[in-house]
C-alpha positions in Angstrom: 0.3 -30.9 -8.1 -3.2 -30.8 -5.7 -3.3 -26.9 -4.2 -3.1 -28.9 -0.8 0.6 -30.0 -1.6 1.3 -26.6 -3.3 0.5 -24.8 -0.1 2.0 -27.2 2.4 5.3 -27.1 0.6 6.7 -23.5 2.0 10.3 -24.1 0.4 8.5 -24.8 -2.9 6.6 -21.6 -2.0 9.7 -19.5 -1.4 11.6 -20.4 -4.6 8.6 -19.6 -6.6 7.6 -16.3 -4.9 11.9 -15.2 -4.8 11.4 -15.5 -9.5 8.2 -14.1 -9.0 9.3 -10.9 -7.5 11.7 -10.2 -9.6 9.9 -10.4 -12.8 6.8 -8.0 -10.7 9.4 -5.1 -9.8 10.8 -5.6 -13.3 7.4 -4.7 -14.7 6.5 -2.0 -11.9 9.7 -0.3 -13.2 8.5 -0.7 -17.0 5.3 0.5 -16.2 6.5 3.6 -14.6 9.3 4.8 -16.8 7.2 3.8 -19.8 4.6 6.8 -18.4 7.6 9.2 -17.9 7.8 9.0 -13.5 10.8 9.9 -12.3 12.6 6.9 -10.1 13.4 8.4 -6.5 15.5 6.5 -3.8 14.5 8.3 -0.5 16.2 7.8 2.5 15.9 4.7 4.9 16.9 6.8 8.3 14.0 9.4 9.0 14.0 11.5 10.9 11.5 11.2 14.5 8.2 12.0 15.0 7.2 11.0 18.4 4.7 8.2 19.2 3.6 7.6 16.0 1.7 4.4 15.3 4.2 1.6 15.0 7.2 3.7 14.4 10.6 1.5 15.1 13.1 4.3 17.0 16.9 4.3 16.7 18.6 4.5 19.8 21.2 7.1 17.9 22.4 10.5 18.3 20.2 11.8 20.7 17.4 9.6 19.0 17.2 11.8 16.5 16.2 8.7 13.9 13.4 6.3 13.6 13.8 3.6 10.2 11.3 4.6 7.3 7.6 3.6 7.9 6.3 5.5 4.6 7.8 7.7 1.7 5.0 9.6 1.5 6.2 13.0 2.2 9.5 12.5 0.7 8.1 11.8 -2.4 5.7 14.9 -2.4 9.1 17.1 -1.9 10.3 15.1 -4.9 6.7 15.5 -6.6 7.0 19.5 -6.3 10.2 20.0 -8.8 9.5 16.1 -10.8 6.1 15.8 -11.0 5.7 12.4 -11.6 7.9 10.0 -9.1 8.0 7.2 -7.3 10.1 4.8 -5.4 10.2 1.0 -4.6 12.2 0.8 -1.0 12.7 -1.2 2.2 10.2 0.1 5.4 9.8 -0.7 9.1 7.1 -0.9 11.3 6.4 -2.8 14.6 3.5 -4.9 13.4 2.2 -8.0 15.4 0.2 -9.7 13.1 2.5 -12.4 11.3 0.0 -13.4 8.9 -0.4 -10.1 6.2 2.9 -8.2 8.2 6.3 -8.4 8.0 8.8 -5.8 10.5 10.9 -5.2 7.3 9.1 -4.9 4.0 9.6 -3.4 0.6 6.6 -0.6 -0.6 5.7 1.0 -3.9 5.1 4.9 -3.4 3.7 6.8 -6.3 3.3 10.3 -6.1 1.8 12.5 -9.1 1.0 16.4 -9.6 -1.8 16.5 -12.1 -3.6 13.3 -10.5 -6.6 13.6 -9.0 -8.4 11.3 -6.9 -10.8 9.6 -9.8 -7.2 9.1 -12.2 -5.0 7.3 -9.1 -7.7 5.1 -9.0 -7.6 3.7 -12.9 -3.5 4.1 -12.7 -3.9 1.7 -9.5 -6.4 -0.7 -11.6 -4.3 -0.4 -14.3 -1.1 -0.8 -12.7 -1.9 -4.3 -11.0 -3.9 -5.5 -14.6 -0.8 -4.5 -16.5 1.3 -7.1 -13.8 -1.0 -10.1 -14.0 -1.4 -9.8 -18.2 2.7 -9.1 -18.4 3.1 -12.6 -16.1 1.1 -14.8 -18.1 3.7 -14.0 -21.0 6.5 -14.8 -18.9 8.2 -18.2 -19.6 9.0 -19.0 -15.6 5.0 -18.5 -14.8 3.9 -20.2 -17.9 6.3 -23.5 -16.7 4.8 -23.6 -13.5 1.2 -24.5 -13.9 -0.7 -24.4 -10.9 0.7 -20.8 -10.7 -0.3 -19.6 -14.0 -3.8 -21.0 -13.7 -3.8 -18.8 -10.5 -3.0 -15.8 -12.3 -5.2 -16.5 -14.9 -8.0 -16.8 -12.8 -6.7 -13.2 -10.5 -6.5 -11.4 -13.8 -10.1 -12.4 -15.2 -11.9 -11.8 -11.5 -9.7 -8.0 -10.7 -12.7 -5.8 -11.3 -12.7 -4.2 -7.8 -15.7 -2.8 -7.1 -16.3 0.8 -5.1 -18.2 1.3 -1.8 -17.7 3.9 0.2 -16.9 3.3 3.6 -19.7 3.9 5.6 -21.5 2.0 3.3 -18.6 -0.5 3.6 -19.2 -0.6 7.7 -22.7 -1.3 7.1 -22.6 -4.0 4.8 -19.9 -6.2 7.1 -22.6 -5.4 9.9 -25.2 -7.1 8.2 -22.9 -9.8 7.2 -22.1 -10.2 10.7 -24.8 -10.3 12.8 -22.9 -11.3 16.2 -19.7 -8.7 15.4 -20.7 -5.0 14.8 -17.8 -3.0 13.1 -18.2 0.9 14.8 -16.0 3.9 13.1 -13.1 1.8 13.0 -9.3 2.2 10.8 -10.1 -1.2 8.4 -6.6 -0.9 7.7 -6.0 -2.5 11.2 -8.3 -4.8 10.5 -7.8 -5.7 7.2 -7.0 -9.3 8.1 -10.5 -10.6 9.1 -12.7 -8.5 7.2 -10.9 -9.4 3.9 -12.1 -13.2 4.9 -15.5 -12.2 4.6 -14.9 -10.4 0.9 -15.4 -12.0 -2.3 -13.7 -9.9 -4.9 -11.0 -6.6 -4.8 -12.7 -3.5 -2.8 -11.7 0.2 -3.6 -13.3 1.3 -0.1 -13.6 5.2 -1.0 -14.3 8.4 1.1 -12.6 7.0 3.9 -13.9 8.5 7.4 -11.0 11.6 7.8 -10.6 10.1 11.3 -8.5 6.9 10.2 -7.3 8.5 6.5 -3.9 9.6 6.5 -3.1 13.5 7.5 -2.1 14.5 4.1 -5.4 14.0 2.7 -7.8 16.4 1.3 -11.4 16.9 2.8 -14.6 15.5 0.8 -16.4 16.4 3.4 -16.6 17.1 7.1 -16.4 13.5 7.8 -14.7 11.6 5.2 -11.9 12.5 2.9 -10.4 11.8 -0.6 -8.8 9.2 0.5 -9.3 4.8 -0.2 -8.1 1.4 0.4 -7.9 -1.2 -1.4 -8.9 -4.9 -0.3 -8.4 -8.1 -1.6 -10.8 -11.0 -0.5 -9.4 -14.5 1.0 -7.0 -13.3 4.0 -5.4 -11.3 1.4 -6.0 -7.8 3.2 -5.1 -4.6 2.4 -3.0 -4.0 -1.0 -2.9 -0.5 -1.5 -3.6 2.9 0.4 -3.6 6.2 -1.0 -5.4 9.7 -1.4 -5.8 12.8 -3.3 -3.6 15.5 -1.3 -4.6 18.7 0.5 -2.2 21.4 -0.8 -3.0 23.2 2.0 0.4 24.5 3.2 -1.4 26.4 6.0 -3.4 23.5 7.4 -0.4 21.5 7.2 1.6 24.2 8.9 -0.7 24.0 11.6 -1.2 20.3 12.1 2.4 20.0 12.1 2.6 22.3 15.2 -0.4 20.7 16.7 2.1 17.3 16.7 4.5 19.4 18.0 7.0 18.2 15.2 9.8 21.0 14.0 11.5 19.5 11.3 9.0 19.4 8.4 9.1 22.6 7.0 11.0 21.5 4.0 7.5 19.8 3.0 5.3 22.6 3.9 7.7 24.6 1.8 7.6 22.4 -1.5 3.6 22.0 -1.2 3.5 25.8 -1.5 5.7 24.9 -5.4 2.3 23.2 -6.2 -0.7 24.6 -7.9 -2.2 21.5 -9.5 -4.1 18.5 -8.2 -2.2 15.7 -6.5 -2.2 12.1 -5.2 -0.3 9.8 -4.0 -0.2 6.1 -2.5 1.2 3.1 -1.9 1.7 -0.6 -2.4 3.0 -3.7 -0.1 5.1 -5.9 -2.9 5.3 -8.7 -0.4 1.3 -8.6 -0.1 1.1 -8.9 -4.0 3.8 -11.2 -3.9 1.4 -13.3 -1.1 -1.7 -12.6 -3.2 -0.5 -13.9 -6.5 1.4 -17.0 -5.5 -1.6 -17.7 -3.5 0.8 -18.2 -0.3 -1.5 -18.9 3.6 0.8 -16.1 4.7 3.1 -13.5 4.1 6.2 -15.2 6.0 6.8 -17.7 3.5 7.1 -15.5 0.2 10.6 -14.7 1.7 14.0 -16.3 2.3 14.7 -14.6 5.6 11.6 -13.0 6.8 11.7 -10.5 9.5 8.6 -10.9 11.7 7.6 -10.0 15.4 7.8 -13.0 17.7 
């Protein structure tokens, strides 16, 4: 079949993508419990903290509950008695873009005590090589063969390079002549600058303005903290950082937001006196990445999107 067809045929695309996920969160869940992480199923109903970017609130008792938009600090509680954890679950967020997003969408969080930032970056390489080597021994992929030539060809060009992301911003710039990128969250963004890529991006030292709070301080400017981006429309796969275990800074930016209810994860950073890190990974974007799909709609049966 000509790639043309492939792609046009969305119910062909579907019924691929539906085997394909099951065989890639089989093998996440090998890879994980074959390393000794603990597997942690954190709660869907969080608990609110006001205007937060593209939080979904629940109109329930006394809107005390928004659905989960990130593990991430579950999974550190869990990290400070486990060590090694992580969780594959269901997460909201009011996203407009229809192309990369999905409203509902599952997420791999990984959180580690004894990782620092240089180590979650091999686990994350070898994570995603150990998924594309483990599907080209799989008897559904091999019978499909415009889908294993993909793979074949993802596997044998996944040598993500690093740039750091001023260096990052400066390089679209040139690229771009008529569209100057400033200080910007590429996250939000991810979309469009992804077109202009030509192979995976670890974009490192991420400006501390855009990186996520619970990241630790490089310097005064940027953070431990990355993303990484895949070329063609692709977009952002995976965000993550080394932690601050900084219970006092924490403390304080927690009352800065004016939030009340997280002391239980000031409380278990304070358990930990070793390196950390943590991050996460959209399954549906892999999903779309590997199956080679135009958009992220169509690796689903019933997709929930924005209008």
């Amino acid at each position: 079949m000509k790639d043309a067809e492939y792609y046009q045929n969305s119910n062909k695309i579907t019924y691929i993508s539906t085997l394909l996920r099951s065989e890639v969160e089989m093998m996440i869940h090998n890879y994980f419990q074959e390393r000794g992480y603990i597997f942690i199923v954190p709660p869907v109903l969080h608990e609110q903290v006001k205007n937060k970017k593209f939080e979904i609130y629940l109109p329930l008792y006394n809107d005390r509950y928004a659905l989960n938009s990130s593990n991430a600090l579950y999974l550190g509680a869990y990290a400070a008695d486990f060590k090694k954890v992580y969780s594959i679950s269901s997460c909201f967020r009011d996203e407009s873009d229809s192309q990369n997003h999905l409203i509902e969408f599952r997420m791999l969080e990984v959180e580690t005590v004894g990782m620092n930032f240089e180590y979650m970056i091999v686990q994350i390489e070898n994570l995603i090589s150990y998924i594309l080597d483990n599907l080209l021994e799989s008897a559904f992929v091999l019978s499909v063969e415009d889908l294993k030539n993909r793979i074949f060809l993802l596997r044998d060009n996944f040598k993500p390079k690093r740039i750091p992301y001023q260096e990052f911003i400066k390089t679209l710039n040139k690229s771009k002549p008529g569209k100057q990128y400033g200080s910007i969250d590429i996250s939000s963004v991810d979309y469009s600058i992804s077109h202009m890529l030509k192979t995976p991006v670890f974009i490192t030292d991420y400006s501390s303005k855009f990186a996520t709070w619970t990241a630790k301080k490089k310097t005064q400017e940027t953070s431990w903290a990355l993303n990484l981006m895949l070329p063609d429309t692709y977009g952002e796969l995976c965000e993550g950082c080394e932690r601050t275990n900084d219970y006092k800074l924490l403390s304080y930016k927690i009352s800065c937001a004016k939030v009340k209810h997280l002391q239980w994860y000031v409380e278990a950073v304070k358990k930990i006196n070793s390196e950390r890190s943590g991050y996460g990974i959209g399954i549906d974007r892999m999903i779309r990445w590997i199956v080679g799909a135009k958009d992220i709609s169509s690796t689903l049966m019933f997709p929930r999107v924005k209008e």
